[in-house]
C-alpha positions in Angstrom: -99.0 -51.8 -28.5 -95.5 -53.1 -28.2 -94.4 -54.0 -25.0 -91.6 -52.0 -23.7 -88.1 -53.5 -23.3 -87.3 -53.4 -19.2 -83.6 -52.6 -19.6 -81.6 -54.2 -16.6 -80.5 -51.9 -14.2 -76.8 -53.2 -12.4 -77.2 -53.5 -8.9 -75.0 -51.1 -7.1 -72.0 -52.0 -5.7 -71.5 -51.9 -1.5 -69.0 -49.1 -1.2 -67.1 -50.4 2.0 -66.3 -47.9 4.4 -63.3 -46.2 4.0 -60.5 -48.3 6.5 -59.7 -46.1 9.8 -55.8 -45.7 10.1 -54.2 -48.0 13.0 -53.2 -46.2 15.9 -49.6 -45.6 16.1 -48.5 -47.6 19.0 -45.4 -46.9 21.0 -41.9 -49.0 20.6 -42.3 -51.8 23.1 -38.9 -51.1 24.0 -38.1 -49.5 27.6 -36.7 -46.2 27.3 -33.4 -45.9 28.9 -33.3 -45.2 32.8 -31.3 -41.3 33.1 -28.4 -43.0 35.2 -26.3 -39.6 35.2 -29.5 -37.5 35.9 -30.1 -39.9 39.2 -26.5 -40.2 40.3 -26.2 -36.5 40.2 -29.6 -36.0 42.2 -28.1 -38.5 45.1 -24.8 -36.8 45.0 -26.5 -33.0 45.4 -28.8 -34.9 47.7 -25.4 -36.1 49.7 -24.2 -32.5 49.5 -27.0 -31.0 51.2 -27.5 -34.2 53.9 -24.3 -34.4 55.3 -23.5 -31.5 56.8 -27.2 -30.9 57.8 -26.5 -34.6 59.9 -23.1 -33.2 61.4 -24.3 -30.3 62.6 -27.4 -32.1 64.7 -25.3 -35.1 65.6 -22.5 -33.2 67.1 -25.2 -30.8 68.8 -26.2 -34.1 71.2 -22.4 -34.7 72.2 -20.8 -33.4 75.1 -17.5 -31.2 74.5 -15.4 -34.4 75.8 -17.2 -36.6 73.3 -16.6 -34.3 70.4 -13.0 -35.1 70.2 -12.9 -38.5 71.4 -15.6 -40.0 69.1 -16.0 -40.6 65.2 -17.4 -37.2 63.9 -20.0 -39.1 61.7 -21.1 -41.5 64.0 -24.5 -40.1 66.1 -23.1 -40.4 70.3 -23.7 -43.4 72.4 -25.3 -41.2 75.2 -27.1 -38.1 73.5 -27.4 -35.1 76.4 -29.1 -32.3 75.6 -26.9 -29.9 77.8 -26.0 -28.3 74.8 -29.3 -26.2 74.0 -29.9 -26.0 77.5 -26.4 -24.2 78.1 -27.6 -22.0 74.8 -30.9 -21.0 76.3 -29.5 -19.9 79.4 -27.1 -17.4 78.0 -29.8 -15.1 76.5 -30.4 -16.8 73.5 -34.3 -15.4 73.9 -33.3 -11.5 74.1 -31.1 -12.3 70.7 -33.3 -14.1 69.2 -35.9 -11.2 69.8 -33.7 -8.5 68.7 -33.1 -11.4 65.3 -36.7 -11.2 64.5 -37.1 -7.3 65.1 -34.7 -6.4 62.9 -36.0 -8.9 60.3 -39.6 -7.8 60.6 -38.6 -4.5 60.9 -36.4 -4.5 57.4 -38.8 -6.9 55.3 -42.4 -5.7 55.8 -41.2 -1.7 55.1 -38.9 -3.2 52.0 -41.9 -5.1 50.7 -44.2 -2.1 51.0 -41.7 0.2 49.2 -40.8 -2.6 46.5 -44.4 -3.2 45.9 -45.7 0.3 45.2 -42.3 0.9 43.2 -42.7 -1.7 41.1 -46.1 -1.0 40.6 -45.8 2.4 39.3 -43.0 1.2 37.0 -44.8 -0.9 35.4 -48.5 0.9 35.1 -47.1 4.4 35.3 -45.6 6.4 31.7 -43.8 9.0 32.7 -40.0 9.4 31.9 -39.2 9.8 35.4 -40.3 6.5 36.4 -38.2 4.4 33.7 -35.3 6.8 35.1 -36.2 5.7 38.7 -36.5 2.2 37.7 -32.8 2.7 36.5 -31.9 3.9 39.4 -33.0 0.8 41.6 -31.0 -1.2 38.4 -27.8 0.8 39.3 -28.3 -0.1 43.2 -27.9 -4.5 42.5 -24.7 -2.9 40.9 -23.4 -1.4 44.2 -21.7 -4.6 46.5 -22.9 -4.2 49.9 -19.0 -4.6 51.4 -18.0 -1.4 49.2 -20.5 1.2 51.3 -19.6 -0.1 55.0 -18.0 3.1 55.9 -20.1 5.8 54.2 -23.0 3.4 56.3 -20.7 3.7 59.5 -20.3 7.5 59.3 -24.1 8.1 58.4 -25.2 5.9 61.4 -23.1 7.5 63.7 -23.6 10.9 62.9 -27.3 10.3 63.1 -26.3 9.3 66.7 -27.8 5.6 65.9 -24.9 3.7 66.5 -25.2 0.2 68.5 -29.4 0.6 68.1 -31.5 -2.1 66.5 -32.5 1.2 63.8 -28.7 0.7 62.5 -29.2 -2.6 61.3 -33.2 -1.9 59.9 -32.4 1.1 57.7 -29.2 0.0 55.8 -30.6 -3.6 55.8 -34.0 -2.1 54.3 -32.0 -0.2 51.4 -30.2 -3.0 50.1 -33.3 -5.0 50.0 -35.5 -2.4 47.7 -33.4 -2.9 44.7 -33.3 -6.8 43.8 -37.3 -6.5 45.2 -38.8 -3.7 43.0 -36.7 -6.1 39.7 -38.1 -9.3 40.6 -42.0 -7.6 41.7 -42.0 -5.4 38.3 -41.2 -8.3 36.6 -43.9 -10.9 37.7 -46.4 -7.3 37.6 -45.6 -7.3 33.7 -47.3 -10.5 33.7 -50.9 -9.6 35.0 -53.0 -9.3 31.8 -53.9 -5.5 31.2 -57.2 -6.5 30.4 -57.8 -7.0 34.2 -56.8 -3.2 34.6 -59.3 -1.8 31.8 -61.7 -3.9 33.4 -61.4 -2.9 36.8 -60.8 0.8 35.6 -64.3 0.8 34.1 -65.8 0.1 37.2 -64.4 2.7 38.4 -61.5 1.9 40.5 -58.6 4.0 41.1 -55.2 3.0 40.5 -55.0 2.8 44.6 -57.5 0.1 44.3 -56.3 -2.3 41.8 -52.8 -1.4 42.8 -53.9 -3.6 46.7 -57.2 -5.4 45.1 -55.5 -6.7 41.8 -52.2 -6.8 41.5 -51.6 -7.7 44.8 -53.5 -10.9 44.9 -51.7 -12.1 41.5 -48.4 -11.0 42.3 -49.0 -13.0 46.1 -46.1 -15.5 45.2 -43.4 -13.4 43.7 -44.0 -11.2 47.2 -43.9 -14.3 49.1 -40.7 -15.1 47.4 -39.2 -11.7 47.9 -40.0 -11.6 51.4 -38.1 -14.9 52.4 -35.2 -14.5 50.3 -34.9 -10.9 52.6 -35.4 -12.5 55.6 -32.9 -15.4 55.0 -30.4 -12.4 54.3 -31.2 -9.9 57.2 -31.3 -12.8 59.3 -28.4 -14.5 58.5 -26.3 -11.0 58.4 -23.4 -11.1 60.1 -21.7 -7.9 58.8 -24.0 -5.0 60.1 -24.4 -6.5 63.2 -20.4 -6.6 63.6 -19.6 -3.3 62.3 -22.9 -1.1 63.7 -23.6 -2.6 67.1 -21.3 -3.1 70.2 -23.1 -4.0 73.2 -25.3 -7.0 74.8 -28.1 -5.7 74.1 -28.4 -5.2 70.6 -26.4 -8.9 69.8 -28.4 -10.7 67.2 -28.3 -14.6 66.7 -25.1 -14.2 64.2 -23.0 -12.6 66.5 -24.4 -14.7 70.0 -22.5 -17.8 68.6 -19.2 -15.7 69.6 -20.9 -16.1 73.3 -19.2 -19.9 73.5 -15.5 -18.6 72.7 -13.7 -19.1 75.4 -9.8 -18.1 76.4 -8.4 -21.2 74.6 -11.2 -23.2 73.0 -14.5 -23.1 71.2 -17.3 -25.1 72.8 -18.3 -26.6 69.4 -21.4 -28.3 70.5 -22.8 -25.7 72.1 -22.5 -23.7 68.8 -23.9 -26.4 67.0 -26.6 -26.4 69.3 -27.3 -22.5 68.7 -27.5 -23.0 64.9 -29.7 -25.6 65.5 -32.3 -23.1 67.2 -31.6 -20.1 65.0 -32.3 -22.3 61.9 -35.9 -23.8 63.3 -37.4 -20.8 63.0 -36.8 -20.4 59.0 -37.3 -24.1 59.1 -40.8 -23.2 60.0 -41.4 -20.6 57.6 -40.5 -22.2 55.0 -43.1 -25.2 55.8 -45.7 -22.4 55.9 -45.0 -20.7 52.5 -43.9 -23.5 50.7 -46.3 -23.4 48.2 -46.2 -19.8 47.4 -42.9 -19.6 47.2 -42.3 -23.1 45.0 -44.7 -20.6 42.6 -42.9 -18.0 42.6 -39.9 -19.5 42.3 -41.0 -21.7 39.6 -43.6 -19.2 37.2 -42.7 -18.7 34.1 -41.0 -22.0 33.2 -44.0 -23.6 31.8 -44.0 -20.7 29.4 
């Protein structure tokens, strides 16, 4: 029997695994410090310091002080006569009738906004796209041009000089730039959340308070500051619409330190000192809502 011929078989060759790519590293370089970007944030920061510093700093002076001393530089002997002079001359009873006329126009303008915008955007009926037109034509109205149509209507519903003149017109010029910015952020709120919510059998009463409510919170939180900055800070209403003591909001109480021949310019200091604490204070409380709503949709 012949043998058989083993034919030699090559060893196979290691395959070497396959080299993984070097990671991309960075240039070692610095990149290049925004010097324009930081000199302009000082500068706006400068902007906003400065006066906020002058208007405490003269606050603590005495009227002889005021015109004797460096304007800039904080007093030697800081007296706090100044707020206690404010306090004294009713500052409580306008500050009171200040915050009634601001609660009373933002909660009613929120609720009205709200619902408004609401139905605009969830509602498909032509009368609600002419409706939401209409609050579009009312951002185009300036508030300066209707002071006299407001003074005749006010005084021929025998409200003239009543807290009620400065709440309604105060409450109408509020609805239109609220229901824009609300409808807008409601346009948002995935409608799959609706169809969801609808299926379990909520009305549109229910998910209007239950849904988009709790997802519109910031853009209300927003809304309701930015109309409380403005009815609070009006100086226009309360000039034209009211007459008397008793219905003097903080705007018009700083006219309280005019005397015959001189301003007491501390002591008006002083009283926008106090008038702005209470935004102040707001503002600390909200902050984060309204940094959301003032900030949502840029990271879109």
């Amino acid at each position: 029997m012949a043998s058989l011929t083993q034919i030699p078989v090559p060893s196979p060759t290691p395959v070497r695994p396959a080299a993984s790519p070097r990671p991309r590293t960075k240039a070692s370089g610095r990149s290049r410090p925004n010097v324009l970007g930081g000199l302009g944030g000082w500068l706006w920061l400068a902007i906003i310091i400065v006066p906020v510093y002058y208007v405490v700093v003269t606050s603590l002076k005495n009227q002889a002080g005021f015109f004797t001393s460096n304007p800039m530089m904080p007093p030697a002997e800081p007296t706090l006569d100044n707020y206690k002079l404010v306090l004294e001359n009713d500052f409580a009873r306008y500050f009171a009738n200040s915050l009634i006329v601001t609660v009373g126009s933002v909660v009613p303008a929120l609720l009205v906004s709200f619902m408004a915008a609401y139905a605009i955007v969830r509602g498909k009926s032509r009368f609600l796209g002419w409706t939401n037109n209409l609050f579009l034509l009312g951002l185009a109205i300036p508030l300066h041009a209707t002071i006299i149509p407001i003074y005749w209507m006010i005084t021929r519903a025998h409200l003239y000089d009543t807290l009620l003149a400065l709440i309604l017109p105060s409450v109408a010029f509020a609805i239109p730039i609220s229901v824009l910015i609300l409808s807008n952020f409601m346009r948002d709120v995935p409608n799959e959340l609706f169809e969801s919510m609808r299926l379990d059998g909520c009305s549109d009463w229910a998910m209007m308070w239950r849904l988009a409510l709790p997802m519109t919170r910031p853009a209300v939180v927003t809304v309701g500051i930015y109309n409380a900055l403005g009815v609070w800070n009006g100086f226009l209403f309360p000039l034209i619409l009211t007459q008397s003591p008793d219905t003097r909001v903080l705007p018009l109480s700083l006219w309280t330190f005019q005397g015959e021949f001189s301003v007491n310019i501390p002591a008006v200091l002083a009283a926008v000192v106090l008038a702005t604490l209470p935004l102040l204070v707001v503002y600390v409380m909200a902050r984060r809502q309204l940094l959301s709503g003032l900030t949502a949709g840029f990271s879109k």
